[in-house]
Each structure stands twice: as structure tokens, then as C-alpha cells.
Residue, then its C-alpha position, 0 to 999 in steps of 0.5 A: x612480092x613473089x611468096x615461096x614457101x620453105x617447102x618448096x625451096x626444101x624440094x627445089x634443093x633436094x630435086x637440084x642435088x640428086x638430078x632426080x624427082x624420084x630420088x628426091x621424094x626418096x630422101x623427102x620421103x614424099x611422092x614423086x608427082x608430089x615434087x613434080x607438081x610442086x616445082x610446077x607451081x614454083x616455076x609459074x609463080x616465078x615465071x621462069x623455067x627451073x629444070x630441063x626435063x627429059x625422060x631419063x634426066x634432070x638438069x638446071x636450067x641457068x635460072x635454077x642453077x643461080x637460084x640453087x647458088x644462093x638458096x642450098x646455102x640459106x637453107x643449110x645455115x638454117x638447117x645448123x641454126x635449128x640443130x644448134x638450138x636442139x642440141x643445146x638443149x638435148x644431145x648433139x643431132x644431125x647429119x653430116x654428107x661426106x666426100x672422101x677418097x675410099x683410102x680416107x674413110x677406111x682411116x676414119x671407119x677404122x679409127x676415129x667413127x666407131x667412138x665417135x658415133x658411140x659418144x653422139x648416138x644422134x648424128x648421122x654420118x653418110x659417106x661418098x666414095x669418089x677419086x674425083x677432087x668433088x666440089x663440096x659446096x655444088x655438090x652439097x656434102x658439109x665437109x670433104x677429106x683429101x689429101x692437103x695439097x689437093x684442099x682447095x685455098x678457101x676451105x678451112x682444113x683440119x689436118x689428121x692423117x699423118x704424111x703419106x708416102x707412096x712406094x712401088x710394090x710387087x709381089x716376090x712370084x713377080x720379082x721371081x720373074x722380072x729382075x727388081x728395078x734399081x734405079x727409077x727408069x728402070x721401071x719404064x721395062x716394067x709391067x706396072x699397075x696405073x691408077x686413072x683418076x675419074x676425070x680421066x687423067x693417070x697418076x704420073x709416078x713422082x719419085x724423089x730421093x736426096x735433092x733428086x727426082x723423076x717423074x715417070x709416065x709408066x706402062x704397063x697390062x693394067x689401068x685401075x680407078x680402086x686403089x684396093x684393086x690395084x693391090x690385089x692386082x699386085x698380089x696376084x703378081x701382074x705387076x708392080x703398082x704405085x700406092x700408098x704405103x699405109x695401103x699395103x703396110x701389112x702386105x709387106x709385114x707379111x712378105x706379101x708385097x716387096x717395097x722396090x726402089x725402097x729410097x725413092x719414096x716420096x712424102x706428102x702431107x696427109x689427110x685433111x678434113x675439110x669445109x668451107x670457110x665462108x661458112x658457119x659449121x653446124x655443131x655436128x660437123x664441129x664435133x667430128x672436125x674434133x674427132x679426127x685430131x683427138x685421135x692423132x692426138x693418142x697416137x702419140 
């Protein structure tokens, strides 16, 4: 029988999620050649190579990618196991990895973390901002917020955000200058502001009012990954940009921005917190999956 230590899985797991000795014995809180000479020990003992080492990367090797499959999980229901036991004896502990686009946290951080954290002063929260739909069990965050459509099928999913509805907006100076589009294909003569995804493909503009719909592949002086930059790049009149409405709401209150085709606005199904289903939550992520559904529930 091969004995393996808690530790060195702990290690094994850390090493694997941040593709990096020293950003490991970072979060570890241990040195870098202490990890280094433990994985060595690990591999001998396993008679199989774990990682592939260059100088500048760290990756799996198909016999560590298998092993990282079926240990980050154990290791996390062990993680909830010993929080549960804890808390039920104290106060809710914990920490909580979150993935999310920056439009969803800027939700959240605005109304529904402040109390939330108030109320749990032990449970940690560490959000990742990323406009990629990111794979939360192989990149090893506990939950995941996207809009519904994008939830994968075998995640269990908390809805909280209300439905979204995009609109194309620009600034008066630039209406001043460019006659606004009436119709949908107008905006095919217009100078527009694209969003591009990281996995490289661009957001198509789906419009869609009374049973009728386009789908446009716009052009135009700008292509940007930032939905926060896309807005200032509408103010500053370079152009007309597809956003959610919630982003530039008080940008048109005030005049800022102008909604065109305001009849052409699709909706979608908001916002969801999300975690996988084969999974026994730990108590923390069980709590904030409330925390977002008492909200709403105040809203009326």
C-alpha cells in the first residue's frame, strides 16, 4: 500500500490550481522548495511523474491531471466536513472562491455582501473577475455567478438577479453627429463599440421586438473585453455600444446616454449563483446562496 499524507495532497492541490510552486507556498504559507522537494518525494512514492517543469510553467501531467480529478474534491467535502463541525459549534467560518463576470459582482458588492459579511464576520469571500464562462470544478472556485442561460445543465442554480435587458446606447455629442438608427440594420452605418469574449469570439447583437428579430455582426472604431470600458467609450461619443441596461441606468437618467431602437431591447434571464449539484455545499456557500435570494426578496 502507497501511504500519502494529507499534506502533500493539500500541496499536490494548491501546486495544480495555481500552476505555480511559488504561488502555492504563497497561499500555504510555506516555502517554495519546501512544495518543490515534496512533490518530489510524492512522485517517487507513486513512481509516476506529476507535473511537467519548465522554467517559467508548471503543468499536469495526464497522471497528475487524473489524480487532481479525484483528490480536489475529497479534499474539499473535507474542507465543509470540518467547517460544519466548527461552525455548529461556533460561528459560520470559511471561505468561499467566486467566479463571476465584473457586472455580477458589482451587483452583489453593492447589495447583498456588505450585510452579508456584517452578519458572518468569519467567512471569507475571494472573488475572480472573468468574461470567460470558467469551468468552476477544474479551476476550483465553490460557486459561480452567469447569467441563466450560460449555467451549465448539472449545476444547481440560484436564481437572484432580476431579467436583463440589453439596449444600444450613445451619447447625444454623437447623435448630434451620426443621425440616430431607426430600424435594426441601420445600425450596420454605424460606428459601434464590440464586446469580444476571452475565448475570442464577439458578442453578435441579438435584437428582437413583437415576434421579430435580427442578429447583427456589427462594425465599428473599437472591440473591448470591459463592459465599464465600453461605457466610458460610449460617453465619450466614439460610438454606440450594446450593454446591458442595469450597467448604464443612470447614465440615461441623467442624460448621459441615449437608448436607441429603445423597442428592440431583448430580455434574459438574470443572474444565478451557481454550484455543482454532485456536491454537498459547505455551510458558508449555503448561507450566501441565501444571501442573494433575501435580497430580491426585499426588493418587493
Amino acid at each position: 500500500m502507497i501511504r500519502t499524507g494529507l499534506p502533500e495532497l493539500t500541496a499536490f492541490v494548491a501546486i495544480a490550481q495555481q500552476r505555480s510552486f511559488s504561488g502555492a507556498a504563497r497561499t500555504l504559507g510555506v516555502s517554495a522548495s519546501a512544495l518543490s522537494h515534496a512533490m518530489r518525494g510524492l512522485e517517487a512514492r507513486l513512481e509516476l511523474r506529476l507535473f511537467n517543469r519548465t522554467t517559467r510553467s508548471v503543468a499536469l501531467t495526464e497522471a497528475g491531471e487524473q489524480l487532481f480529478q479525484r483528490v480536489q474534491p475529497l479534499l474539499d467535502d473535507l474542507e465543509g466536513a470540518v467547517n460544519e463541525v466548527t461552525s455548529a459549534r461556533n460561528t459560520p467560518s470559511g471561505s468561499i472562491r467566486l467566479s463571476a463576470s465584473e457586472s455580477s459582482f458589482t451587483l452583489l458588492v453593492r447589495h447583498v455582501m456588505p450585510r452579508f459579511l456584517e452578519a458572518h464576520p468569519n467567512i471569507h469571500i475571494e472573488c475572480t473577475a472573468d468574461s470567460r464562462l470558467v469551468d468552476i470544478v477544474a479551476e476550483g472556485f465553490d460557486a459561480g455567478i452567469r447569467l441563466f442561460d450560460d449555467v451549465p445543465k448539472d449545476m444547481i442554480a440560484v436564481r437572484f438577479g432580476p431579467d436583463v435587458r440589453f439596449a444600444a446606447v450613445a451619447s447625444p455629442d454623437y447623435l448630434a453627429r451620426h443621425p440616430a438608427p431607426q430600424a435594426p440594420e441601420d445600425l450596420k452605418a454605424h460606428r459601434c463599440i464590440r464586446f469580444r469574449f476571452a475565448s475570442g469570439a464577439l458578442l453578435r447583437w441579438d435584437l428582437e421586438h413583437l415576434g421579430r428579430s435580427a442578429s447583427l455582426d456589427v462594425d465599428g472604431p473599437m472591440t473591448m473585453d470591459n463592459l465599464n470600458l465600453m461605457t466610458e467609450a460610449a460617453l465619450a461619443g466614439i460610438g454606440i455600444a450594446w450593454l446591458p441596461r442595469q450597467q448604464v441606468e443612470e447614465h440615461l437618467r441623467h442624460g448621459r446616454l441615449v437608448h436607441v431602437l429603445p423597442d428592440w431591447g431583448p430580455y434574459y434571464p438574470g443572474a444565478c449563483l451557481y454550484y455543482p449539484a454532485n456536491r454537498h455545499p459547505p455551510l458558508a456557500l449555503r448561507l450566501f446562496a441565501e444571501a442573494p435570494r433575501d435580497w430580491v426578496r426585499t426588493q418587493g
